[in-house]
C-alpha positions as CSV (number, residue, x, y, z in Angstrom):
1,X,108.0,-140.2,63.9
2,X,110.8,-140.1,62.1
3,X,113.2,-137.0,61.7
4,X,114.6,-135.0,58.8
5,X,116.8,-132.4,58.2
6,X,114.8,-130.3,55.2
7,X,117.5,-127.9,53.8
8,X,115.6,-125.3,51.8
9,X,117.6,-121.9,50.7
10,X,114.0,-120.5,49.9
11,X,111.8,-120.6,52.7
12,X,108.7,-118.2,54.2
13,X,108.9,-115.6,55.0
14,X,110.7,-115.3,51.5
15,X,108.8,-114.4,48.9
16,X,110.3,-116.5,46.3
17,X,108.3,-118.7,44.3
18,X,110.8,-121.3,44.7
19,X,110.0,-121.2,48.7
20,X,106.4,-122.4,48.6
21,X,107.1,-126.6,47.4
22,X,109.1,-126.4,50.4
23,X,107.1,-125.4,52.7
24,X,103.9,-127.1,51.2
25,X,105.7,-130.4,51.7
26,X,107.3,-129.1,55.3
27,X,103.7,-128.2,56.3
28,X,102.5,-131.9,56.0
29,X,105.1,-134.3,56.1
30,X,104.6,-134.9,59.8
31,X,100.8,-135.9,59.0
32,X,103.1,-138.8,57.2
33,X,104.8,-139.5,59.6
34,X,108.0,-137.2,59.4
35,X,109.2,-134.4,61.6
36,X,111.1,-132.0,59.5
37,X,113.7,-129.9,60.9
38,X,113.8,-127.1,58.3
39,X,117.3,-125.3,57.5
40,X,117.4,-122.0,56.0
41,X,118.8,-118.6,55.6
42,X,118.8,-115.7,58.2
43,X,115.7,-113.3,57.5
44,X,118.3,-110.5,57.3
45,X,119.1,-112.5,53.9
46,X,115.8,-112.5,52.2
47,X,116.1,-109.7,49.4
48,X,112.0,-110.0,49.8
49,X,109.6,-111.0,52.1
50,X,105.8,-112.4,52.1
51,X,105.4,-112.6,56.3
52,X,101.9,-114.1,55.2
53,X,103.7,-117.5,54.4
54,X,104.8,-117.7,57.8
55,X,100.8,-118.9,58.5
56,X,101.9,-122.2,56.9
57,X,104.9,-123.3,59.1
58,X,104.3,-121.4,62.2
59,X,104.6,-125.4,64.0
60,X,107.7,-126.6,61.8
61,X,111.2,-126.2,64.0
62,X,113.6,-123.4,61.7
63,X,117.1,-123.3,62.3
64,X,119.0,-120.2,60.2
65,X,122.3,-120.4,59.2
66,X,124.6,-117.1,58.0
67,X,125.1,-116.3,54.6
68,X,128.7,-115.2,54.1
69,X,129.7,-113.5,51.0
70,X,131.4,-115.3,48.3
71,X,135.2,-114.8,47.3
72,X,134.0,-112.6,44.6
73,X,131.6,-110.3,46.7
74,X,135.3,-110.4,49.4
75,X,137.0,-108.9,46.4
76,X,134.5,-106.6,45.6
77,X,134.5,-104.9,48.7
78,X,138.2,-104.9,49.0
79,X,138.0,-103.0,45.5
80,X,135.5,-100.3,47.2
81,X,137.6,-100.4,50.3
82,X,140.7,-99.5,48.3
83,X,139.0,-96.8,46.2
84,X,137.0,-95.2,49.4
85,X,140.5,-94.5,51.0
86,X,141.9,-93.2,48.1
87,X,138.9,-90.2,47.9
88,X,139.4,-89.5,51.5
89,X,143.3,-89.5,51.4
90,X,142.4,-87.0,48.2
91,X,140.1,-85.1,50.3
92,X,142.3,-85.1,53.4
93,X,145.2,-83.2,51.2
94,X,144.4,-79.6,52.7
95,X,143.3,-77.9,48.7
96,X,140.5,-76.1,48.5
97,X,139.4,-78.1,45.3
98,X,137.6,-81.0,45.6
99,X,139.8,-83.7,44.7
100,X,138.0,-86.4,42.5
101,X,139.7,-90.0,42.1
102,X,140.2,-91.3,38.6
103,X,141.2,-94.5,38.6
104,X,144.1,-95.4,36.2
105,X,143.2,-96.2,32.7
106,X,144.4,-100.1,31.9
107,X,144.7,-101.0,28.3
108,X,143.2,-104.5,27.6
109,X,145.9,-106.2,24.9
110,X,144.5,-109.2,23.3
111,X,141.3,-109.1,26.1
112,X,143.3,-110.5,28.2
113,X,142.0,-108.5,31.2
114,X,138.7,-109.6,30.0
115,X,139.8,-113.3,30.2
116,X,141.1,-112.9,33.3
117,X,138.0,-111.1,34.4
118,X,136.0,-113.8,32.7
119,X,137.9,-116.9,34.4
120,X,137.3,-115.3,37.8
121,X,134.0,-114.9,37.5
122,X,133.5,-118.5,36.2
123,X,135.5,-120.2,39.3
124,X,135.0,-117.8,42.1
125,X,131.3,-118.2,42.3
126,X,131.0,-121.9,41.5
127,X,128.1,-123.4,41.2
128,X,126.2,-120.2,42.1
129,X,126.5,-116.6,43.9
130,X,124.9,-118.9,46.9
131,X,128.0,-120.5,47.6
132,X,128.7,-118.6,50.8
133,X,125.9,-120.4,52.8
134,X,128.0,-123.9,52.2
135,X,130.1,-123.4,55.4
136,X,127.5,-122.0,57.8
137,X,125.1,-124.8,56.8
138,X,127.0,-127.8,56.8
139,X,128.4,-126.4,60.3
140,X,124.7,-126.0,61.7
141,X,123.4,-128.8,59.6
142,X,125.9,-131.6,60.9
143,X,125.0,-130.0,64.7
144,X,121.1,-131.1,64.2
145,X,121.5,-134.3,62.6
146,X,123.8,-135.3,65.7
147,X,121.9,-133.8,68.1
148,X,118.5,-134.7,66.9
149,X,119.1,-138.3,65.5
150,X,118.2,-137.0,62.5
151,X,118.2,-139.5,59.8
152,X,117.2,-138.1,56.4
153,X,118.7,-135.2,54.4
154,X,116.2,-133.8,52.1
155,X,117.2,-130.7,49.8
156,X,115.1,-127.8,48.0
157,X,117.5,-126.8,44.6
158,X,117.8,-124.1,42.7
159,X,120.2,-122.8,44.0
160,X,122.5,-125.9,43.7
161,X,124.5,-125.2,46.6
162,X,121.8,-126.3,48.5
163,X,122.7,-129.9,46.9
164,X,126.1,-129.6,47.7
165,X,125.3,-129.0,51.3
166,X,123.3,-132.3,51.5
167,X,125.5,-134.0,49.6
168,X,128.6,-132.9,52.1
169,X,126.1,-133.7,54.9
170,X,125.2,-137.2,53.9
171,X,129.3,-138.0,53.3
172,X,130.1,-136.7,56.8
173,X,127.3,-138.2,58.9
174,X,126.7,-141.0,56.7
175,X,122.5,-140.6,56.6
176,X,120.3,-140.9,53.5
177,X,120.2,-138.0,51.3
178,X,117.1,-137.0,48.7
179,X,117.4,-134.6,46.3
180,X,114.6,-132.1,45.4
181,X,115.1,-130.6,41.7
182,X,112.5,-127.4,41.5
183,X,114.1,-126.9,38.4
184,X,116.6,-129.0,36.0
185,X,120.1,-129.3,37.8
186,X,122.2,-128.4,34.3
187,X,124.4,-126.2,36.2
188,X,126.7,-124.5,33.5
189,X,123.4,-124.6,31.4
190,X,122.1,-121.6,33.6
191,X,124.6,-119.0,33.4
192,X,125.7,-116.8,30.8
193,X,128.3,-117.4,28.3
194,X,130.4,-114.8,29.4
195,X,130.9,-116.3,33.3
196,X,131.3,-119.4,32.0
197,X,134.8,-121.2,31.0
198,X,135.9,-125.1,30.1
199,X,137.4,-125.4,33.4
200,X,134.2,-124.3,34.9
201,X,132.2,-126.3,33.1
202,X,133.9,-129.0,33.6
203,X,134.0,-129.2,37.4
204,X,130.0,-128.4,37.3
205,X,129.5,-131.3,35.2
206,X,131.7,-133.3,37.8
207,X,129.7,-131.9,40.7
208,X,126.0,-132.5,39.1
209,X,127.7,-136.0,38.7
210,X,128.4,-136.6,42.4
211,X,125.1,-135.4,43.4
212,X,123.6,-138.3,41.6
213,X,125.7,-140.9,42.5
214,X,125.2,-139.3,45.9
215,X,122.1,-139.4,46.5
216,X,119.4,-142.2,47.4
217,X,116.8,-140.5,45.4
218,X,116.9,-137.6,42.7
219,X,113.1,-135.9,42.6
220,X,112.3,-134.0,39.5
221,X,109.2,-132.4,38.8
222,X,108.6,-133.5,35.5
223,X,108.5,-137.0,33.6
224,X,110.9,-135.8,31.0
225,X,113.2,-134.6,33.3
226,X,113.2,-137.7,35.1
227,X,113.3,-140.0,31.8
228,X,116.7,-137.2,30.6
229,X,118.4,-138.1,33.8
230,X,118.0,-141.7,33.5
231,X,119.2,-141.6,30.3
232,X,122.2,-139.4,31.0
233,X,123.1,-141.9,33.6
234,X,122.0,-145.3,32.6
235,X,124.6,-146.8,35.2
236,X,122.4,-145.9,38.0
237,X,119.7,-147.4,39.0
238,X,116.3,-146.5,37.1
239,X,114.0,-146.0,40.0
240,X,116.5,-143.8,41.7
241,X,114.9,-141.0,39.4
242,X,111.5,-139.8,40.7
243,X,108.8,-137.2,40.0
244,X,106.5,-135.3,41.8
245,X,105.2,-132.4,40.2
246,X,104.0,-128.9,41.5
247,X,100.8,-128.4,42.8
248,X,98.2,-126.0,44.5
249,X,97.0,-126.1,48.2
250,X,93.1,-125.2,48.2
251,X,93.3,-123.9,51.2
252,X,94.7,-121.0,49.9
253,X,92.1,-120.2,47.6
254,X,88.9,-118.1,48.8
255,X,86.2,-120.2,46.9
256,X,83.6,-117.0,47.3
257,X,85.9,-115.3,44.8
258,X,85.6,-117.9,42.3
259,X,82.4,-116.5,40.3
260,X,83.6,-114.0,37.8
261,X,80.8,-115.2,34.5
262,X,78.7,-111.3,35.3
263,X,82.2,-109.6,34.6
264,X,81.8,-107.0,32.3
265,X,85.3,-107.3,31.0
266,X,87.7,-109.5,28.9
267,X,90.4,-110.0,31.6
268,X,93.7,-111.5,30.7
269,X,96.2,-111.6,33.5
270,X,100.0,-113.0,33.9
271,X,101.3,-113.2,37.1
272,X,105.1,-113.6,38.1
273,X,108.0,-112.5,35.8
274,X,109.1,-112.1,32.4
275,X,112.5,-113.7,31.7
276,X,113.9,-117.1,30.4
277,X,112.6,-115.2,26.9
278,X,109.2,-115.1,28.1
279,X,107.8,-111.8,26.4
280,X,104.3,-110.3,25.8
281,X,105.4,-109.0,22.7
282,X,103.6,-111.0,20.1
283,X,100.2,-111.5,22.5
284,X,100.0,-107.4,22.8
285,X,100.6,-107.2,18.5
286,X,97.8,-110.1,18.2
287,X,95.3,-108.4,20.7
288,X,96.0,-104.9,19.0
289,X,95.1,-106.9,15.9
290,X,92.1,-107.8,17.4
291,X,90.8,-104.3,18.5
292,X,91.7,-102.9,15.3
293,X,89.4,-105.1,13.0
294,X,86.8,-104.3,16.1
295,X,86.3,-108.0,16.7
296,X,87.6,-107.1,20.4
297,X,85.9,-103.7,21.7
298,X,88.8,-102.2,23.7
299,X,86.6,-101.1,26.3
300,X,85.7,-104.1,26.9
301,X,89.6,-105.4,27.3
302,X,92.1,-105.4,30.5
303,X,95.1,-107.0,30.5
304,X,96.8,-107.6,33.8
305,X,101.0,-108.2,33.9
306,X,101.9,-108.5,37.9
307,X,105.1,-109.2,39.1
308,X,108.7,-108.4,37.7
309,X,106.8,-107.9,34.6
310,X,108.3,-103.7,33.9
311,X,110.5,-104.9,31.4
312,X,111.2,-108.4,28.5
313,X,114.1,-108.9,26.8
314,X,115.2,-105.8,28.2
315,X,112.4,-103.7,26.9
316,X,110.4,-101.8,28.6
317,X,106.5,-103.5,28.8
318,X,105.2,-99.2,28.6
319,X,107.1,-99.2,24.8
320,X,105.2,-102.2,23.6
321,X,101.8,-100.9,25.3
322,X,102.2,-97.9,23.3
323,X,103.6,-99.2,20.0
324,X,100.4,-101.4,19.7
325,X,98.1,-98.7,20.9
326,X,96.7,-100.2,23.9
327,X,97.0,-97.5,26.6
328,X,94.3,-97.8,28.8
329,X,93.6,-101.5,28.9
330,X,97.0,-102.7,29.8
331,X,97.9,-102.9,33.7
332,X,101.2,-103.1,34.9
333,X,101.9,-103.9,38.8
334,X,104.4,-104.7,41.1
335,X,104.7,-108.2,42.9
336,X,102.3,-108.8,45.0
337,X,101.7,-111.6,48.2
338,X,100.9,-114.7,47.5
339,X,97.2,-115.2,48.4
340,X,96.5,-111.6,46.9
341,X,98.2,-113.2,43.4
342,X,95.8,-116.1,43.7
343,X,92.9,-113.7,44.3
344,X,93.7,-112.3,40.9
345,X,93.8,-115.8,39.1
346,X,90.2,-116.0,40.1
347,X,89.2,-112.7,39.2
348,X,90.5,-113.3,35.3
349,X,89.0,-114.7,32.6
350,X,92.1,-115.6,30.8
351,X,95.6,-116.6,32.7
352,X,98.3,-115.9,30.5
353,X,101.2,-118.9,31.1
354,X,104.8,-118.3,29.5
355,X,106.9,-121.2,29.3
356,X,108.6,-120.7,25.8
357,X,111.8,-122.2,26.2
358,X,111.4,-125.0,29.1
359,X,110.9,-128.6,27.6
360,X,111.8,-130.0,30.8
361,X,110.1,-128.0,33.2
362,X,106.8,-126.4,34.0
363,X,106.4,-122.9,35.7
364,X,105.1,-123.8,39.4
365,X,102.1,-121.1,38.8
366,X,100.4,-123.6,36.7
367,X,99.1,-125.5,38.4
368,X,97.5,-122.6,40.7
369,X,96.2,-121.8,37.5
370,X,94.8,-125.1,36.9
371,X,93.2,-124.9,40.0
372,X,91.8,-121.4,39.2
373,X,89.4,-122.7,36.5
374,X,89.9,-120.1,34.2
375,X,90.7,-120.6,30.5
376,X,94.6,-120.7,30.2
377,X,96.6,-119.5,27.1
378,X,99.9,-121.5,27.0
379,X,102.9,-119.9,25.2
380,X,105.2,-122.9,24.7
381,X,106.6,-125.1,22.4
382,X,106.2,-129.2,22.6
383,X,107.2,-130.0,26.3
384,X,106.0,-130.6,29.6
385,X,104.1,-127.6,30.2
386,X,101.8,-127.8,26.5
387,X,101.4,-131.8,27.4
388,X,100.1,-130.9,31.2
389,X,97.6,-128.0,29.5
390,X,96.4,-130.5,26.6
391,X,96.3,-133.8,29.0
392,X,93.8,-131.3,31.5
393,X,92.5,-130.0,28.7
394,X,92.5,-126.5,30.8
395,X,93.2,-124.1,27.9
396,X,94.8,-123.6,24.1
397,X,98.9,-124.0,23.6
398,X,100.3,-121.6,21.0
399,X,103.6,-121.3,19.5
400,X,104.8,-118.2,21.4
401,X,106.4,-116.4,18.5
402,X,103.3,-117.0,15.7
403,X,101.7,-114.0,16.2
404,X,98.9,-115.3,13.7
405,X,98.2,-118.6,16.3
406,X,98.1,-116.2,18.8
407,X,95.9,-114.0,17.6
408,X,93.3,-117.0,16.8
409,X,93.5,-118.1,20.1
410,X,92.5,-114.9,21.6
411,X,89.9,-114.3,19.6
412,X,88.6,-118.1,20.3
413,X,88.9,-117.7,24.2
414,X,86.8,-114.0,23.4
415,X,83.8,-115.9,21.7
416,X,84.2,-118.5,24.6
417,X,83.8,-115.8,27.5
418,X,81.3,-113.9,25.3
419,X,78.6,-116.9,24.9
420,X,79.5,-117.5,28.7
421,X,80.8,-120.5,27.7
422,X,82.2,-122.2,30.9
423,X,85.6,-124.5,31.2
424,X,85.4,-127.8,32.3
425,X,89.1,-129.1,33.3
426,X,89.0,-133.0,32.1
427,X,91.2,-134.1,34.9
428,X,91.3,-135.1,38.6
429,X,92.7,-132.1,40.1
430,X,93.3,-134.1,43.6
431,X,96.7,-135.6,42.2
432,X,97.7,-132.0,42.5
433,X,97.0,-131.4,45.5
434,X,100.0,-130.6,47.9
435,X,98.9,-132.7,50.5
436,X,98.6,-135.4,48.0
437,X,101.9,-134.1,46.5
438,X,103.4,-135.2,50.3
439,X,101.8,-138.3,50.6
440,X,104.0,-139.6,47.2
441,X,107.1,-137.5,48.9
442,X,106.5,-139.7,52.1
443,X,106.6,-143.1,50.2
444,X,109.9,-142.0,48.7
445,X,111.1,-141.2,51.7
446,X,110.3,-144.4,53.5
447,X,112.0,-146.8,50.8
């Protein structure tokens, strides 16, 4: 069997969504024939944790490496540092006031303070706030690979330091390196204007650059991901670029639940988080349509956001519930563990799918959805995500801002679940399948 050194920021027990294609494909590479020696972050470093994932890699060997803060986090500390001993030198002073620190006022000619503060930001935290784990996993990284034999370096990104410690790896110790893209590598793509420079931008581009030349196989989980890297770097060699896309592990799922035709409600639900513009704005408006010209009784309506769902676009979800009039059928819940989240997938009659801004990449929750059977409405433009919901032929794909499609839609799936119409997915959902999904890693692996 052979070994490999499976270096995956996100891992269980984290809850991270980005944490279960790892350890989907670390649970069954060794029925492949590999042996993965998974390296990760210390559990004291998980802002939040899902110990039920553990039941998945309770036989893979974990090593944890530290996570030491950044250059900027260093310099924010020394900031509070400075400023705590300044209040207690003020407090220390022997009045009988309470002395309050007020730091002196700087006046920002020409924004150059916010250049400066801009160019720092930009550099200091390059290619990602993750960057403190680079030293502590190559250190522990290059320690297993020597004393295991190991002899292939596979990496989990986002975040994209992760790359960069298997691209380091593979330099120092000379083994094969694969790359794993969860999401699309465009580094400078994913932050925001204002921590971004030219100088930054440049060396990111440089860096995405030597992790393709660097490594033996890029993985993408899309086909027009793949296809955009091949064409961004025609000099390499085309079959460098793979694709293996998300999937679902039926053992997860508790087939008894799977029955809901008797319910007496129209359930939509959306599980996971709203950003990347994803909003419920325009779904809420059309569905409060709906009730209003009674074609949708709003008793007979619940609408389920779970997750980091509170606010969109930095408006809270409780302002657009009441703006549209739906108090009472909307439900609004915290995250919740994973096989509880899949529970509620079966329990809906609707799943709700965001993906209005993501031509190269589908959300990883579609395909649970897919495997859900329920109807799925798709909010998303031409891309990957409408083309794997019309090719299954699992749901309806809307324009996520035509409030008018929307609505149509809705009212479409509500005849649907109202004649007990059932869904029939025209597709084989067995390529999905994350054992399946780790066969095809496998085969890449061995070439």
């Amino acid at each position: 069997m052979k070994k490999l050194l499976f270096i995956a920021y996100h891992f269980p027990p984290d809850a991270e969504v980005g944490g279960i294609r790892a350890a989907k494909f670390a649970k069954y590479l060794s029925e492949f024939g590999y042996e993965p020696y998974v390296l990760t972050i210390k559990e004291k470093n998980i802002r939040q944790k899902d110990e039920n994932r553990l039941a998945d890699v309770q036989k893979i060997k974990i090593f944890r490496a530290a996570l030491w803060p950044n250059i900027m986090e260093i310099l924010l500390m020394l900031r509070n540092l400075v400023f705590l001993r300044t209040v207690i030198k003020g407090s220390g002073s022997g009045s009988n006031t309470t002395d309050v620190y007020h730091p002196p006022e700087v006046k920002n000619t020409s924004g150059f303070i916010s250049y400066i503060k801009r160019f720092l930001d930009s550099i200091l935290e390059l290619p990602d706030t993750m960057i403190g784990w680079l030293i502590p996993a190559v250190w522990m990284g290059y320690w297993l690979i020597k004393k295991e034999g190991i002899e292939i370096v596979l990496t989990s990104s986002p975040p994209s330091t992760v790359s960069i410690i298997g691209l380091v790896l593979s330099k120092l110790t000379g083994v094969k390196l694969v790359t794993d893209l969860r999401d699309p590598l465009e580094l400078h793509e994913r932050k925001h204007a204002s921590r971004r420079t030219i100088l930054s931008d440049t060396i990111e581009k440089w860096i995405e650059k030597r992790i393709m030349y660097g490594s033996g196989k890029i993985i993408s989980t899309t086909v027009q991901y793949a296809e955009l890297l091949r064409s961004c770097y025609p000099e390499l060699p085309i079959d460098r670029f793979c694709t293996i896309s998300n999937g679902f592990d039926s053992n997860d799922y508790n087939l008894s639940d799977t029955n809901n035709d008797e319910s007496d409600s129209f359930i939509l639900t959306y599980l996971g988080t709203f950003y990347y513009g994803r909003t419920p704005k325009e779904v809420l408006e059309a569905i409060s349509q709906l009730c209003k010209e009674n074609i949708i009784p709003i008793n007979k309506l619940k609408v389920n956001f779970v997750g980091d769902v509170r606010y969109a676009e930095g408006v809270p979800i409780d302002e657009l519930v009441k703006k549209y009039n739906l108090n009472g059928c909307i439900n609004i819940s915290n995250k919740i563990p994973y096989k509880e989240s899949l529970a509620q997938m079966q329990k809906a009659v609707v799943l709700l799918l965001f993906a209005p801004e993501q031509y190269y990449a589908i959300p990883a929750k579609a395909y649970e959805y897919l495997f859900a059977g329920r109807y799925i409405l798709c909010f998303a433009k031409d891309g990957a995500t409408a083309d794997l919901i019309r090719k299954t032929k699992s749901g309806i794909v809307v324009d996520p801002y035509d409030v008018r499609e929307i609505k149509d839609a809705v009212k479409k799936l509500y005849l649907f679940w109202e004649s007990r119409k059932k869904l029939t997915i025209d597709k084989d959902l067995i390529l999905y399948e994350r054992r399946e999904l780790t066969r095809r890693l496998s085969q890449i692996l061995d070439v």
